[in-house]
N, C-alpha and C positions, 0 to 999 in steps of 0.2 A: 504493500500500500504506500504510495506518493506521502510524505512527508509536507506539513502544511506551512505553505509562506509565508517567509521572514518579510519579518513587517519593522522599518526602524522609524522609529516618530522624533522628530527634532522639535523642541522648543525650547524657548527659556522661559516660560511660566507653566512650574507645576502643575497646575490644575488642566491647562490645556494638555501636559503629556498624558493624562490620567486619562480625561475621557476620551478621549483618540484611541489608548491602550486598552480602555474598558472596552469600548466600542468595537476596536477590531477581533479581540481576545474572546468577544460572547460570540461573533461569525466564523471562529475555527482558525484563525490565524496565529501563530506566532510573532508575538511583539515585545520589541524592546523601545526601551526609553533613553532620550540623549536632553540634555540640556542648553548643550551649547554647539558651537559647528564645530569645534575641535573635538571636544569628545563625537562628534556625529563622525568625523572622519577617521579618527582612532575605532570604533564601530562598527563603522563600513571594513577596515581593513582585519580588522580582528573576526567577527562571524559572518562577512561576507552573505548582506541582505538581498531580499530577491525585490524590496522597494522601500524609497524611501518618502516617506512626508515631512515636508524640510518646510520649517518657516521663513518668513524672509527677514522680518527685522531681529536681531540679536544681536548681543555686546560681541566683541570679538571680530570671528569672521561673521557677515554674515549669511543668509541664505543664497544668496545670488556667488560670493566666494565659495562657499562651499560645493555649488554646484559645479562651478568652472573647475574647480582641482577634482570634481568629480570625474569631470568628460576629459579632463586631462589625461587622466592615469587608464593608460591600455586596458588594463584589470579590472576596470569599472565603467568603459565606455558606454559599455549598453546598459549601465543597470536604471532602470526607469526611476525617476524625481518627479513626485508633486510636490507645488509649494502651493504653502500657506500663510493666504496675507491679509488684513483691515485696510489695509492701504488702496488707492484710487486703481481699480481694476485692472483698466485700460494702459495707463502709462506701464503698471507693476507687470502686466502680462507681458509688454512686449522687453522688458528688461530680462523676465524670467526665460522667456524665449531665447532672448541671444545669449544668455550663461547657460544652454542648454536643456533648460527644464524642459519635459515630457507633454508635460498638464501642469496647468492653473486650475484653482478654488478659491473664492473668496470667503471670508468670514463676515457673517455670522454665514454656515454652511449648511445644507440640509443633509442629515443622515445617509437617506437614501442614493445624493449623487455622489457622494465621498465614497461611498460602496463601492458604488455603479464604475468609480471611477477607476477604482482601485482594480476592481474585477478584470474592468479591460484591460490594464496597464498590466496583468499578471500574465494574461492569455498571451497580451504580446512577447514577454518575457520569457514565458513556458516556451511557446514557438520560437521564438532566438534560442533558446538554451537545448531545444531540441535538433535545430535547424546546426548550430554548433557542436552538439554532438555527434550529429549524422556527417559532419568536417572532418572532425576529426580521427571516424572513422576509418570514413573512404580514404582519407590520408595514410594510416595504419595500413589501411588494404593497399592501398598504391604501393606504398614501403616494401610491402610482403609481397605485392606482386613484381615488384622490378628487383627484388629480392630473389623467386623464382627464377624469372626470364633470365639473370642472371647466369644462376647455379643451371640454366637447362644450357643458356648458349655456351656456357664452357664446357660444359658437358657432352655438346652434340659437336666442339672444336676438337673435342678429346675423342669422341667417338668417330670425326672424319680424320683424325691423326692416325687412329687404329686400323683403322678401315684399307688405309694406304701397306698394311702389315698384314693383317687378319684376315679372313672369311667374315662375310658382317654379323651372324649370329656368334662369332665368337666375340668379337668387337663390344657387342650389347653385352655380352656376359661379362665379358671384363669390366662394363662401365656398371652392369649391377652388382659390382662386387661378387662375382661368382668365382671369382679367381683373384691371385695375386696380382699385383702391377707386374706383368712379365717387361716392360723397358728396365726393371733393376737388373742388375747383371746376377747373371744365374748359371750354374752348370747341369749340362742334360745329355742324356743320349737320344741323338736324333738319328733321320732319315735323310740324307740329302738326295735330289733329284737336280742335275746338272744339264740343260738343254741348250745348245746351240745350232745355228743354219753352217752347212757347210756351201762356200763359196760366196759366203755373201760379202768381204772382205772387198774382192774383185767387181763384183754385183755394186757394190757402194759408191766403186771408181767409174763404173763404163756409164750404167744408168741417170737417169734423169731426177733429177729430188724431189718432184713429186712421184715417181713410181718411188722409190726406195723405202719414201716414207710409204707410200699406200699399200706395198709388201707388209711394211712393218707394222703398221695397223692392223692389216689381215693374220698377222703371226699371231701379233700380243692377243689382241680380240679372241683368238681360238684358243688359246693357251689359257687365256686370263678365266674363262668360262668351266677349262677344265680343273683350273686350282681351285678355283671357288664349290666346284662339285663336291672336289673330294676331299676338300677341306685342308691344302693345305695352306701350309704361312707363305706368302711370295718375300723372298729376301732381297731379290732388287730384278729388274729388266735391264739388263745391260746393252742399247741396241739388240743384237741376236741372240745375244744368250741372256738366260735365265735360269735363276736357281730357286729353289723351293724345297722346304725340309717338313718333315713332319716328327710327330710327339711335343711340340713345343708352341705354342705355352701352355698347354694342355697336354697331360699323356694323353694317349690313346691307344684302344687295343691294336695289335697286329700292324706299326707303324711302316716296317718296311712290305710288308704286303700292299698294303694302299698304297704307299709311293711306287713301288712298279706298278699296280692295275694302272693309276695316274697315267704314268710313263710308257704304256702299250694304250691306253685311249690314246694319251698326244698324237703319239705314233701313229694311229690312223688316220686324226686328223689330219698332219699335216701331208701324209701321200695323198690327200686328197687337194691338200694348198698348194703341193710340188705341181701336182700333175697340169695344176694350171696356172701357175707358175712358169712349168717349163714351155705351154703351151703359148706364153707370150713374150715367148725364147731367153726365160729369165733361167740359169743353169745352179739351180739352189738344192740343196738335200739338207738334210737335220743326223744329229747323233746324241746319246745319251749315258751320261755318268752316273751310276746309283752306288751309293755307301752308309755305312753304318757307322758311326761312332760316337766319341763324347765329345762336347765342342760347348763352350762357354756366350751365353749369349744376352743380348740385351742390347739398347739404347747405344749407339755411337752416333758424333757427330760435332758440331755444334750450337749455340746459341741462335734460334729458328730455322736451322735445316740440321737433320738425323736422322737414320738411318735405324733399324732394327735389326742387326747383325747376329749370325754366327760364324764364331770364330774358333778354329784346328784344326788337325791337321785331315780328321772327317769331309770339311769342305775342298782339301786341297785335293783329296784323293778323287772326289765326285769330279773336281774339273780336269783332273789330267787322266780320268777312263773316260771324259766326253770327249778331252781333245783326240784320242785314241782311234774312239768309233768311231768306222767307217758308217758310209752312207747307211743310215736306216738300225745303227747296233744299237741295242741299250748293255753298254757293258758294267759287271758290277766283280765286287771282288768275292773271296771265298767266307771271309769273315759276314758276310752281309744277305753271302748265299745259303747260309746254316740257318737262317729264318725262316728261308719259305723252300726247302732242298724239295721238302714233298711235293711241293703243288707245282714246283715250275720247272719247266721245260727249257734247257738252254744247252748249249753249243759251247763247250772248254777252248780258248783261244788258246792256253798255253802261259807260260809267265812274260809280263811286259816290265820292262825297265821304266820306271816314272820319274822325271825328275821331281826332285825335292824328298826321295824314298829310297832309302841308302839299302834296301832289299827287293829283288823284283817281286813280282806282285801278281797272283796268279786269276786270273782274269777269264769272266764267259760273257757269252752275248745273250740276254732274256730273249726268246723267242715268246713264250706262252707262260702264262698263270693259270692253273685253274684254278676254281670257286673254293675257299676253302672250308 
């Protein structure tokens, strides 16, 4: 239940604060009594009334003073003033008027319109107090909402940052907390998958810059479609090569399985981007690096460009059995081949000398996976 309106009565004769106070106090009002404009201002700042009836003549300040340090002071600009005066209506009203009073009443006063008057002056002040609640509100909600919009657009900055690294539902997971920040640096065993065009080196020299770029679009585009299938993390588009690992940032079951299936869809794909390719006598093939091992990985780069790397010697081995394969191989090693020995189908090269691999390195070409 609403709490009943402060009522402060100013005068400096007794008997007028009495009945004023009787008067208001039997209609349900809360009232206080002041004597002078100074205590009327000490008053106002101490229980903060919701109106005041202010005489005009008193020792001191008087009501006309008192009303102006009223409409002065920020904190009290709106708060409604009637005065009350004996004094010559006409002249007193318009005096009261420009020291900002609300309402005038003259005395002797009839009951009923000092009511009438009051009533009004309260409605309008409910409505201001209302009308400034509802401010202050929407202000708080504005706050809170540019507060949101905020924490969403860094959010969705963070999430187009990921997105450049991730599959997007992995992307989202990260941004729900479903996982750690994988940009900290981290150690894992991955999957790496190493793809490059062969001849496109020469292809880059003869061709015209928009075919070379429009090759290049047609590669990434195909490729970019199969990472995103099979989930893996793209590590960079290097012009024609490209590398992609999996288990990371996320394990996953059967990592190196999914990076060959990966790596024999491309491989279909792109004998189908060769064959028309070479049909507009562009002389391009593809080959494939696949390896297993531990490689350290995270955030490289710096301050607004970086990169999502792994790094060892896992990546180094994936690009020198791609630089190896010939036209159409996916070659992988023996360590990498003891994951999927059941289910795939491959062809023993024999041992290749790698540089940066002070052992050769016994090396097959994946033909087939089966389903496992």
């Amino acid at each position: 239940m609403k709490a009943p309106a402060h009522i402060l009565v100013v005068d400096d004769i007794t008997q007028n604060v009495k009945l004023l106070v009787d008067l208001l106090a039997a209609k349900g009002y809360q009232v206080q009594g002041a004597s002078s404009g100074e205590q009327a201002l000490a008053a106002i700042a101490d229980s903060a009334p919701d109106l005041v009836l202010l005489d005009v003549v008193m020792p001191g300040l008087d009501g006309y003073e008192v009303c102006r340090r009223i409409r002065t002071n920020p904190a009290t600009r709106m708060l409604p003033v009637i005065m009350v005066t004996a004094l010559d209506p006409t002249s007193e009203r318009v005096k009261g008027i420009e020291s900002g009073a609300d309402d005038f009443i003259t005395k002797p006063f009839s009951h009923a319109e000092l009511l009438a008057r009051v009533r009004s002056l309260l409605r309008i002040k409910d409505l201001h107090d209302t009308v400034e609640a509802q401010a202050q509100e929407l202000a708080h909600w504005n706050k809170e909402l540019l507060k949101r919009v905020e924490e969403q657009v860094a959010q969705l900055e963070r999430l187009s940052r990921l997105k450049r690294f991730f599959s997007p539902q992995l992307a989202e997971l990260i941004i729900r907390g479903g996982t750690e920040d994988p940009l900290i640096s981290h150690r894992r065993e991955i999957t790496v998958v190493f793809l490059d065009l062969r001849g496109f080196t020469h292809f880059a020299e003869v061709a015209e810059p928009d075919e070379v770029m429009r090759v290049l679009r047609e590669y990434h585009a195909a490729m970019g479609e199969l990472i995103l299938e099979y989930e893996g993390t793209l590590e960079r588009f290097a012009g024609d090569g490209i590398m992609v690992f999996f288990n990371d940032p996320l394990p996953i079951d059967d990592p190196v399985g999914r990076a060959v299936a990966m790596a024999l869809a491309m491989r279909a794909r792109i004998r189908r981007l060769v064959e028309r390719w070479n049909a507009r006598g562009f002389e391009l093939d593809f080959g494939f690096g696949i390896a297993q091992g531990q490689a350290t990985l995270g955030a490289i780069g710096f301050e607004g460009r970086s990169d999502y790397a792994a790094i060892g010697s896992v990546t180094n081995l994936a690009a020198r059995l791609c630089a190896e394969a010939r036209a159409g191989q996916a070659l992988t090693d023996q360590n990498t081949l003891r994951a999927i020995k059941h289910r795939a189908q491959v062809k023993p090269l024999g041992d290749l000398t790698l540089r940066g691999f002070s052992h050769p390195i016994p090396a097959f070409d994946i033909l087939e996976l089966r389903p496992r």
